[in-house]
C-alpha positions in Angstrom: -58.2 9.0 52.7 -58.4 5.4 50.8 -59.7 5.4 47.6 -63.3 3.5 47.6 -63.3 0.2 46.7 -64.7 0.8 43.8 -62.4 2.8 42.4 -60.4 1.3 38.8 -57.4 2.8 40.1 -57.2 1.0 43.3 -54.5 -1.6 43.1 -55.4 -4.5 45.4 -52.4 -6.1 46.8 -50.9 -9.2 49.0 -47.3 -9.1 50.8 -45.9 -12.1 51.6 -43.1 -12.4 53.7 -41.9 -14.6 56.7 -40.2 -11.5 57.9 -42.6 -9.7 60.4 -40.3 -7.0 60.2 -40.8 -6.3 56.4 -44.2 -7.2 56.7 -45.0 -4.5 59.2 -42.7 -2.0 57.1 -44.6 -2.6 53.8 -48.1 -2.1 55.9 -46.6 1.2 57.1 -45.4 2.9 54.7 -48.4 1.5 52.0 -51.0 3.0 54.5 -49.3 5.9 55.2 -48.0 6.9 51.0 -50.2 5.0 49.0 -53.5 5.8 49.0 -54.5 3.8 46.1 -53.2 0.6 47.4 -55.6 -1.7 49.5 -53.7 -4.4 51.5 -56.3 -7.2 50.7 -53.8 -9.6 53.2 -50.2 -10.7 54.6 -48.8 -14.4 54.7 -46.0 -15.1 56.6 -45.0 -18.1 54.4 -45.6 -19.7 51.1 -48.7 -22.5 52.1 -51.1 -19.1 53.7 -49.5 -17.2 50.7 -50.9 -19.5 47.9 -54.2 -19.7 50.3 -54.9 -16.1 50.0 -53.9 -15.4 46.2 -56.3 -17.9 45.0 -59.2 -16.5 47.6 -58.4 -12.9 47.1 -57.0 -12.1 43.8 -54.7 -9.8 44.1 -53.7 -7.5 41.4 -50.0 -7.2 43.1 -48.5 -9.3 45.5 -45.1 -8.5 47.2 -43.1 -11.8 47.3 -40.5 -12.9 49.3 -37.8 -14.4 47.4 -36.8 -16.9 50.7 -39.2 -18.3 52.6 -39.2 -20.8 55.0 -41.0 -23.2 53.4 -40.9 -22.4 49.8 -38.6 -19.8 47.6 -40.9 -17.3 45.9 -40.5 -18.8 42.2 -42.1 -22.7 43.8 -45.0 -20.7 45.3 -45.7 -19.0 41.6 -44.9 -22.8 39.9 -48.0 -23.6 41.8 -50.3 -21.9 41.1 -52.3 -22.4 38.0 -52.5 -19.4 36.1 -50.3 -16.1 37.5 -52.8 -13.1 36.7 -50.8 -10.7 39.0 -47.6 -8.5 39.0 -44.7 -9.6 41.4 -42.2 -7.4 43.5 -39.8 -9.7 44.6 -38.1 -9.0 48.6 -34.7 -10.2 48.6 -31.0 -9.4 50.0 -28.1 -8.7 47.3 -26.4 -11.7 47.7 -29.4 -13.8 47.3 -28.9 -16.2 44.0 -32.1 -15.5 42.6 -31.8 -12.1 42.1 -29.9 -13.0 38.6 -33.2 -15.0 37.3 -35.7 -11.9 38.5 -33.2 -9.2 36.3 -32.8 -12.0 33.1 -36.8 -12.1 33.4 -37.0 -8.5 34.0 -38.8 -8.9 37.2 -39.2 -5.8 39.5 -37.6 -6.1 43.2 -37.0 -4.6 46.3 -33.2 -5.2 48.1 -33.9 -5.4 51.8 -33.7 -3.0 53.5 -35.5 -0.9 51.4 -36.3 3.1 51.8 -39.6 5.0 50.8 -37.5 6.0 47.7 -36.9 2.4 46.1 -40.7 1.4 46.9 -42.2 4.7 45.4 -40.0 4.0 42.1 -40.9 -0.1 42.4 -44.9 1.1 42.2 -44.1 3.3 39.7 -42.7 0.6 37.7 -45.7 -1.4 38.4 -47.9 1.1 37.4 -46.0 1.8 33.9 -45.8 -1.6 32.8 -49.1 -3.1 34.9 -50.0 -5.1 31.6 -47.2 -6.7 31.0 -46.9 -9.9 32.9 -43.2 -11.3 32.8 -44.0 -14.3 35.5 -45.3 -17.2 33.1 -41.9 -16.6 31.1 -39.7 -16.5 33.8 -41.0 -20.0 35.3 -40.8 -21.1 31.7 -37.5 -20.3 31.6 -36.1 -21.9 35.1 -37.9 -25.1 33.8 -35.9 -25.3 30.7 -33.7 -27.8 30.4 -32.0 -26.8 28.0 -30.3 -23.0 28.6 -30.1 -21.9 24.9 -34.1 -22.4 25.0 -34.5 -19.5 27.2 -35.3 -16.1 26.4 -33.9 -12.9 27.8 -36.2 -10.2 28.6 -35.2 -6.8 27.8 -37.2 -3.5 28.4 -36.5 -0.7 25.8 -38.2 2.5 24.5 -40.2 0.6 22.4 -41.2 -1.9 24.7 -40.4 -5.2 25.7 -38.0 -7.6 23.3 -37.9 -11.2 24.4 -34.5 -12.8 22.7 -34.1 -17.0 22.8 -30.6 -17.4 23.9 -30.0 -19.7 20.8 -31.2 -16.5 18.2 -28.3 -14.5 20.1 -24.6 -14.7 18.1 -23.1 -11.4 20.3 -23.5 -8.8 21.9 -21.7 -5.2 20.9 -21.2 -2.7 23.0 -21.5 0.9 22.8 -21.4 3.2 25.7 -24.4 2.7 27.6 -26.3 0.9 24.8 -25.8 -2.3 23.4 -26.0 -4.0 19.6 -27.6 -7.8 20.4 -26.8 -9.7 17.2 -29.2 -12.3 16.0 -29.4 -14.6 13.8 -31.0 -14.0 9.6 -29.4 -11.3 10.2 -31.4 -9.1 12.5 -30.2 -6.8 15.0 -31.1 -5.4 17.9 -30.2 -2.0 19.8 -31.1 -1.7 23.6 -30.7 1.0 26.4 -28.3 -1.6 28.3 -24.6 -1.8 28.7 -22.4 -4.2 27.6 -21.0 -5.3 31.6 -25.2 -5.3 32.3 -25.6 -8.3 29.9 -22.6 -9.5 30.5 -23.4 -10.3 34.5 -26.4 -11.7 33.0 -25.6 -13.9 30.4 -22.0 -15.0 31.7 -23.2 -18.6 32.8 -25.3 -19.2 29.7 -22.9 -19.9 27.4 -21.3 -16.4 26.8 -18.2 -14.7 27.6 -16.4 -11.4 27.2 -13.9 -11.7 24.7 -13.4 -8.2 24.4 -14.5 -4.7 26.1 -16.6 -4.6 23.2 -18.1 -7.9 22.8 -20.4 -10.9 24.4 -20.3 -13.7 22.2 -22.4 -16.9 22.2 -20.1 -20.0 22.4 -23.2 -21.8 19.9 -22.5 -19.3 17.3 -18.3 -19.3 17.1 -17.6 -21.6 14.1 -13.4 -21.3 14.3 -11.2 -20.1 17.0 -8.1 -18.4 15.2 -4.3 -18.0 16.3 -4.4 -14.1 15.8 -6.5 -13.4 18.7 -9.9 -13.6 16.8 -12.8 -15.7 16.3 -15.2 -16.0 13.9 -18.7 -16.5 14.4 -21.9 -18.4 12.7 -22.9 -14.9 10.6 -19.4 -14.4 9.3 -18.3 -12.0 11.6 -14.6 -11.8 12.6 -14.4 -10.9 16.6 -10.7 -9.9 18.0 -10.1 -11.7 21.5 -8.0 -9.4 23.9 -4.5 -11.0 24.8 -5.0 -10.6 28.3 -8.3 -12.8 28.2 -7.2 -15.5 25.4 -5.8 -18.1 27.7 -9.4 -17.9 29.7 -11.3 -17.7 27.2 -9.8 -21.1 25.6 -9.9 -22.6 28.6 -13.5 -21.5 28.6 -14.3 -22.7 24.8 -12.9 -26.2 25.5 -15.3 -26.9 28.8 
């Protein structure tokens, strides 16, 4: 039985997909496990999409990262103010999926089971007032990549790090030291190859299985297989990777 209208724990939400396939399968298994969720609307691209977020207002809208006349992140650039959470829908090999985990954006790989969308609404549930969306769109309009800023979820909640504040990162197991600059430091529930995959083509690279460093921050590249960086810090360079990584440092 639906939860009345009424109720503050209803979560009103959109899906918008050009996929009749997901659509229907979103519709199915919301109705059928989700009792609290009311399904204000579909879209089955971006123009009907925009149409019925700004008539309906939606407190969740399932997003298709691929649609065919807009990707997910032009529908959100036009809209005035995004109130709402997002779960993106995309496939693993889409390109965007690297900007929805840098932004810490919640998604759903197609196909999806029951499993991955009960733990996606659980997710939305936990962190319901935090709104990553205006960042991330801040972010992909930057012009300049050192300007953005990472978003990281830890115990203590969310840390939002401008690239250009980052000197390395330090692994250590399954957690991670992020360096920063006067000095501060940093210590989240990531791993080292996590950041890595996500900050590889903003200026960083694995010198090390131990560390990420920021090609900003390195102030001298030495013979000895080391470098040393903007806080003093002397960071060893693995032989195998020293011929690629100057190679890298002079692009």
């Amino acid at each position: 039985m639906k939860n009345h209208p009424e109720s503050p724990a209803q979560i009103q939400c959109l899906i918008i997909d050009d996929d009749p396939f997901i659509r229907d399968l979103l519709i199915d298994k919301l109705n059928q496990y989700f009792p609290e969720i009311k399904i204000l609307g579909t879209a089955k691209n971006g123009h009907e999409g925009l149409e019925q977020i700004e008539r309906l207002h939606p407190d969740l809208v399932f997003l298709d990262v691929e649609m065919t006349d807009m990707t997910g992140f032009e529908l959100l650039s036009k809209l005035e103010k995004v109130n709402f959470k997002v779960i993106f829908i995309t496939s693993y090999q889409h390109y965007a999926i690297k900007a929805i985990r840098f932004n810490a954006l919640d998604y759903l790989l197609k196909p999806f089971d029951l499993e991955e969308l009960k733990n996606a609404i659980k997710r939305f549930k936990t962190y319901r007032n935090q709104n990553n969306v205006p960042m991330a769109l801040k972010n992909l309009r930057s012009k300049n990549t050192s300007d953005q800023t990472l978003i990281l979820n830890t115990q203590k909640g969310e840390l939002h790090l401008v690239l250009k504040d980052i000197i390395l990162v330090e692994g250590d197991r399954n957690y991670s030291y992020v360096h920063l600059t006067k000095n501060k430091k940093e210590l989240v529930s990531k791993t080292l190859s996590h950041l890595e995959e996500l900050l590889e083509d903003k200026g960083f690279f694995r010198c090390h299985k131990s560390f990420l460093v920021n090609k900003s921050h390195i102030t001298s590249n030495r013979k000895n297989f080391s470098v040393v960086l903007s806080n003093g810090q002397n960071i060893p360079v693995s032989r195998r990777k020293k011929e690629t990584f100057n190679n890298w440092l002079l692009a």
